[in-house]
GUTOR-491758 format. One line per field, with one value per residue (C-alpha): residue in one letter; chain; z, y, x. Coordinates in steps of 0.5 Angstrom, whole numbers. Layout:
<recs>
type <- A,...
mol <- A,...
zz <- Z,...
yy <- Y,...
xx <- X,...
</recs>
This chain:
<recs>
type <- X,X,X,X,X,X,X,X,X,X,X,X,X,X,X,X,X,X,X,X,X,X,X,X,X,X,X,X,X,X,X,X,X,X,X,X,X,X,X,X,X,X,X,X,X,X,X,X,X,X,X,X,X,X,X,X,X,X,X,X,X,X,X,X,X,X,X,X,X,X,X,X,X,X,X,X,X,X,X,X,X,X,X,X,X,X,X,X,X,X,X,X,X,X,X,X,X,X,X,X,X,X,X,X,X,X,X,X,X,X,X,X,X,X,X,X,X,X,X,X,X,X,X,X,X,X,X,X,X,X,X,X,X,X,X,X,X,X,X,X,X,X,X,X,X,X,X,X,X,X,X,X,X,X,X,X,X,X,X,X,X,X,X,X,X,X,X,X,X,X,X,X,X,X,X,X,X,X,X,X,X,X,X,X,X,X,X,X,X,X,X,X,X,X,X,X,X,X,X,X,X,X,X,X,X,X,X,X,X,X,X,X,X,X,X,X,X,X,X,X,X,X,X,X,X,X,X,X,X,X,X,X,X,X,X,X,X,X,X,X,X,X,X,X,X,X,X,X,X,X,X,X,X,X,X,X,X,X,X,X,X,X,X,X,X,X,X,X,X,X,X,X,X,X,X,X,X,X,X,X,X,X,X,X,X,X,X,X,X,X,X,X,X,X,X,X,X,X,X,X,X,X,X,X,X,X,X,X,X,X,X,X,X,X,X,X,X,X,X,X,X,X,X,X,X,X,X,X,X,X,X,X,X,X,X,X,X,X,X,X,X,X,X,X,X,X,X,X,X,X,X,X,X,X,X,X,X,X,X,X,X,X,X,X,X,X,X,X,X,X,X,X,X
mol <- A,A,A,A,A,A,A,A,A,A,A,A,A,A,A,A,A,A,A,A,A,A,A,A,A,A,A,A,A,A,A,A,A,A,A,A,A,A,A,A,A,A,A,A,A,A,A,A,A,A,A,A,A,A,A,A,A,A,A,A,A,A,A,A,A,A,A,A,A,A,A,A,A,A,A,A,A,A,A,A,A,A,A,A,A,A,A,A,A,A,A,A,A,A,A,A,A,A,A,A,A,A,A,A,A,A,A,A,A,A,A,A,A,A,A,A,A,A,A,A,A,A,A,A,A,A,A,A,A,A,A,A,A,A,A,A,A,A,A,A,A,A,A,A,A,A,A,A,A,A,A,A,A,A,A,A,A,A,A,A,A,A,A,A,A,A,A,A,A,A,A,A,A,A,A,A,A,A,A,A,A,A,A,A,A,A,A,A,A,A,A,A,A,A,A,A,A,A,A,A,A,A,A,A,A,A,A,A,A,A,A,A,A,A,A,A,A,A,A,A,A,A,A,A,A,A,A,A,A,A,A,A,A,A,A,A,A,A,A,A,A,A,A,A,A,A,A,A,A,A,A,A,A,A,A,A,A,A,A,A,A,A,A,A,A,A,A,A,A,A,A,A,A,A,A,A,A,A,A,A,A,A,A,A,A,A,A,A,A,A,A,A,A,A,A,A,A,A,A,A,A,A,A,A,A,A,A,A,A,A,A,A,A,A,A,A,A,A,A,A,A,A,A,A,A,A,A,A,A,A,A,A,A,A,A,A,A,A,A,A,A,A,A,A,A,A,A,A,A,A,A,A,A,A,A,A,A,A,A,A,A,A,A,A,A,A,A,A,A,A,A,A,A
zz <- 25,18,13,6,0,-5,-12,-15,-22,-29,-32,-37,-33,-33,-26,-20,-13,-8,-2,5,10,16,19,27,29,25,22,24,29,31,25,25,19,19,15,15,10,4,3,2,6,12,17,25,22,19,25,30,25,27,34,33,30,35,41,35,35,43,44,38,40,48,44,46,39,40,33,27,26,19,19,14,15,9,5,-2,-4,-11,-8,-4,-10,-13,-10,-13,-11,-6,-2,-4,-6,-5,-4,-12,-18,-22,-28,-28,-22,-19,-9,-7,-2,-7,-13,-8,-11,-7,-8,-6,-12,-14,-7,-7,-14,-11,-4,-7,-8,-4,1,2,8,13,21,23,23,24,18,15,15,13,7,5,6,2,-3,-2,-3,-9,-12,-11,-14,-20,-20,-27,-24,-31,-28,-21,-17,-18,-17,-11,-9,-10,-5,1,1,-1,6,10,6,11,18,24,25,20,22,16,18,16,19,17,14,21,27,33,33,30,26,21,22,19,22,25,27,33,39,37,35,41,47,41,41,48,48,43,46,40,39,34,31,24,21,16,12,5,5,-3,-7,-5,0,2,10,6,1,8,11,8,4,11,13,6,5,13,9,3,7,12,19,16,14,20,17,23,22,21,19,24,19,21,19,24,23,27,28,24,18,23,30,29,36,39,45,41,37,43,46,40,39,46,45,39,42,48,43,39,47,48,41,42,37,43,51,53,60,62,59,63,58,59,61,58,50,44,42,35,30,24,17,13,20,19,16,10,11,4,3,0,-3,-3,2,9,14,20,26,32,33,36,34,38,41,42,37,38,31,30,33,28,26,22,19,12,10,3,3,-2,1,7,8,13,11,18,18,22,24,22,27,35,35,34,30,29,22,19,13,15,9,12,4,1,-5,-7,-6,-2,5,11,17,19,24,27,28,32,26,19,12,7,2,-3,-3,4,4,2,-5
yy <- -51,-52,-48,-47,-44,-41,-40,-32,-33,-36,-41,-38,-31,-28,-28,-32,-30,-34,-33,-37,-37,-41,-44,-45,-50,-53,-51,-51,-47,-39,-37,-30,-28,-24,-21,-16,-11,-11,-5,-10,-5,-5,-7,-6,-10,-15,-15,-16,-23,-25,-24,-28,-33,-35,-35,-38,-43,-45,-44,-49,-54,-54,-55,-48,-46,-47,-44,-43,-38,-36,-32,-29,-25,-23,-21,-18,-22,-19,-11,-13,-15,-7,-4,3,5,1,1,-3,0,-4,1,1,-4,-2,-5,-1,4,0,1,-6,-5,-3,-5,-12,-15,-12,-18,-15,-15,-22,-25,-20,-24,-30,-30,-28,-34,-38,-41,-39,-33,-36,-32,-36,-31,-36,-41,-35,-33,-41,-40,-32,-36,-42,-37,-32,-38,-40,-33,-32,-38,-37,-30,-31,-26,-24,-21,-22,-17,-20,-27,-25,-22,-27,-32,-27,-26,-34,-35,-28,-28,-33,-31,-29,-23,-20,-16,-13,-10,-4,2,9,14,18,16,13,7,8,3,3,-1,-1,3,-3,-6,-1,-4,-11,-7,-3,-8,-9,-2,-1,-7,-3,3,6,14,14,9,12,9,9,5,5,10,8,5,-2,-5,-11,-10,-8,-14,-18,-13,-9,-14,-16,-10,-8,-15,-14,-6,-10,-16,-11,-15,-20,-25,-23,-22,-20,-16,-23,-20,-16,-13,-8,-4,-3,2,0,7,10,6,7,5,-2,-5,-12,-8,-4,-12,-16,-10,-11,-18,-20,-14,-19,-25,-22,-20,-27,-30,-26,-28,-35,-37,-38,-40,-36,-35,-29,-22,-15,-10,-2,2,8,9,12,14,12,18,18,18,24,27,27,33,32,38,39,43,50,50,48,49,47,43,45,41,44,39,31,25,23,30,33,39,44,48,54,51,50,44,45,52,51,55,58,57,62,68,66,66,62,59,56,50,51,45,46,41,40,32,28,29,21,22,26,26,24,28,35,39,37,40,43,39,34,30,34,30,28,30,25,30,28,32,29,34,30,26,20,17,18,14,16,14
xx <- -158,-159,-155,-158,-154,-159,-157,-158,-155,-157,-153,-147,-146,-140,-141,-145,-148,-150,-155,-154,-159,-160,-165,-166,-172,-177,-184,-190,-190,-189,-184,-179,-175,-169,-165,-158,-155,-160,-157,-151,-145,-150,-144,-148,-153,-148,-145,-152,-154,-147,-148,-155,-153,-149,-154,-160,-155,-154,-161,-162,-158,-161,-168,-170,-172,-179,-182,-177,-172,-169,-163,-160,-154,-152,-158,-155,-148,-150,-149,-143,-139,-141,-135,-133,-127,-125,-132,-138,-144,-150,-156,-158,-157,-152,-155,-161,-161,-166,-165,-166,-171,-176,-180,-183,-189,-196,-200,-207,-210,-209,-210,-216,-219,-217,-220,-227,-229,-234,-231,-223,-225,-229,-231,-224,-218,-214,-217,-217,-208,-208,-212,-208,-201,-202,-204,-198,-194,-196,-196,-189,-188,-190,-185,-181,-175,-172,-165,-160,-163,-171,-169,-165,-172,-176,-170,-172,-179,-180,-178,-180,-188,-192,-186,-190,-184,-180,-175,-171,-164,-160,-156,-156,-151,-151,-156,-160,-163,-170,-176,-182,-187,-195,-200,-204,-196,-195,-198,-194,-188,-188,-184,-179,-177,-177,-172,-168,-168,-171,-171,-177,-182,-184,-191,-195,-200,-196,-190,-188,-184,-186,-181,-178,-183,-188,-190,-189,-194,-198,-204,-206,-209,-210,-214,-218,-220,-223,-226,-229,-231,-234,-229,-224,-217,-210,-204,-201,-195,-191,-186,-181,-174,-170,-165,-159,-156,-151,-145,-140,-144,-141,-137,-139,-142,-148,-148,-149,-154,-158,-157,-161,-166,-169,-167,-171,-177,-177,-179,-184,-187,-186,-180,-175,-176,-169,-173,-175,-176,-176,-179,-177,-184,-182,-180,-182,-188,-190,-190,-193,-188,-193,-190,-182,-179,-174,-169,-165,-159,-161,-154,-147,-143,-140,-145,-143,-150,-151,-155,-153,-158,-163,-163,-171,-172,-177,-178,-175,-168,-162,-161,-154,-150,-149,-143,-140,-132,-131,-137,-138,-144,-148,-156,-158,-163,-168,-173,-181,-183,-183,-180,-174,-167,-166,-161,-157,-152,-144,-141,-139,-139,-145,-147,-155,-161,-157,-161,-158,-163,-170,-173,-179,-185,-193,-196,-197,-196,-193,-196,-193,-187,-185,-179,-172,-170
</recs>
């Protein structure tokens, strides 16, 4: 195991943030990035790359990392030193507002003038990844970041961009453990949401807002659009968000579970040789994120569920009572969609307009940036 401190401040700041990963194996081979806490205050994901990294560091030592491994278990110092009133407060830069999981640069339109010339694609995919590679990498290379927070960006998409595996870790305010992947991801994603025992996989094509799995993902099936079948381009990249259930699901059980469910996955990919991997039949079926309804409160009240996550919803069903204190009067939210109640929002007075839950729905009806801001 290699132990690498990134630098993330300029010189003469008043303050100085510094990212760590760890480095498992050696290059060359099939290659997994993973990464907790992008949102910086993310404790069940923390707390599974502790458990990983204990059992990455065994399987190293006995020469079991077959490919590399990176891991970074803290993948936002800059937003766990944001703390308002006692709690830090990692999802947004507070110099400018900006989440920290979006705004990731998507390379299409560069590598798309680049790969145009004669002689970088070819009928070899596998020659073709090689060359789309070499090309990402010297285009985040030469990523000026002009504050903290890009430079932070351009440290982890430097060692995620040419992994084999992705997986970008975070929990939810309140929630079942659930993924987003692209569209063309499903099928290689499937065995990695049945060993977590995912309750929904959410995909899409480009949910907006340029996020960190996307700038790993997106271009290769933008790319093999663009190229069509004569110079054939996989989805190399398989890019997921694992939200790790809710921000309170934190216990050294759920964390040991998620943990061997990755280490489990990663042997099946072929960055690990920790024996055999008994992959559950049944899971969730992938749904499609257009399809994920967004109930949003009417107005101020009590939010009463009737509802649990995880639980199969049919439309019509209500989902939470929104109560007034003063009148009393009482709004039911109602589900529009048959699916699968994955996240609902903890605070229990919420004021209007406010996100109460979302419900994984078969049916596509959305449009734009699908994600959260």
């Amino acid at each position: 195991m290699e132990t690498i401190k990134h630098p993330i401040s300029a010189p003469h700041g008043t303050a100085h943030y510094e990212l760590t990963s760890y480095h498992f194996g050696r290059p060359g081979g099939p290659k997994a990035y993973i990464q907790a806490a992008l949102h910086a205050d993310e404790v069940p994901a923390m707390l599974v790359a502790h458990e990983l990294r204990q059992r990455l560091a065994a399987l190293d030592a006995a020469g079991k990392v077959t490919g590399e491994v990176i891991l970074v278990p803290a993948a936002n110092p800059i937003g766990l030193g944001q703390v308002i009133n006692e709690r830090p407060f990692g999802r947004f830069d507070l110099s400018n507002g900006i989440n920290f999981n979006r705004g990731y640069p998507h390379y299409f339109e560069q590598l798309k003038e680049r790969l145009a010339a004669p002689g970088q694609l070819g009928p070899d995919a596998e020659a073709n990844v090689r060359t789309i590679r070499r090309h990402l990498r010297e285009l985040v290379a030469q990523w000026q970041p002009h504050s903290d927070a890009t430079t932070l960006k351009k440290a982890l998409l430097q060692m995620a961009l040419d992994a084999d595996v992705v997986l970008d870790m975070h929990c939810e305010n309140e929630g079942e453990l659930h993924l987003y992947v692209g569209t063309s991801l499903c099928e290689a994603a499937q065995p990695l949401a049945n060993l977590m025992g995912a309750c929904a996989v959410l995909h899409t094509t480009g949910a907006g807002g340029e996020p960190f799995d996307e700038a790993c993902s997106r271009l290769w099936w933008d790319l093999a659009a663009h190229f069509g079948p004569q110079f054939p381009i996989p989805s190399a990249c398989m890019a997921a968000t694992v939200e790790l259930r809710g921000e309170t699901s934190v216990s050294y059980e759920l964390a040991a579970r998620d943990a061997d469910a990755i280490i489990g996955y990663l042997g099946l990919r072929g960055m690990l040789d920790a024996g055999p991997v008994a992959v559950p039949a049944q899971g969730c079926m992938p749904t499609p994120l257009e399809g994920t309804q967004r109930l949003d409160a009417p107005h101020a009240g009590m939010l009463v569920y009737r509802r649990e996550v995880g639980e199969t919803v049919r439309a019509g069903d209500v989902i939470a009572d929104l109560v007034d204190p003063v009148t009393g009067e009482t709004t039911p939210l109602v589900s529009q969609v048959d699916g699968v109640l994955f996240t609902r929002l903890s605070h229990r007075y919420i004021i209007r307009g406010m996100n109460v839950a979302k419900i994984a729905g078969a049916t596509p009806f959305r449009s734009g940036s699908l994600l959260s801001l």
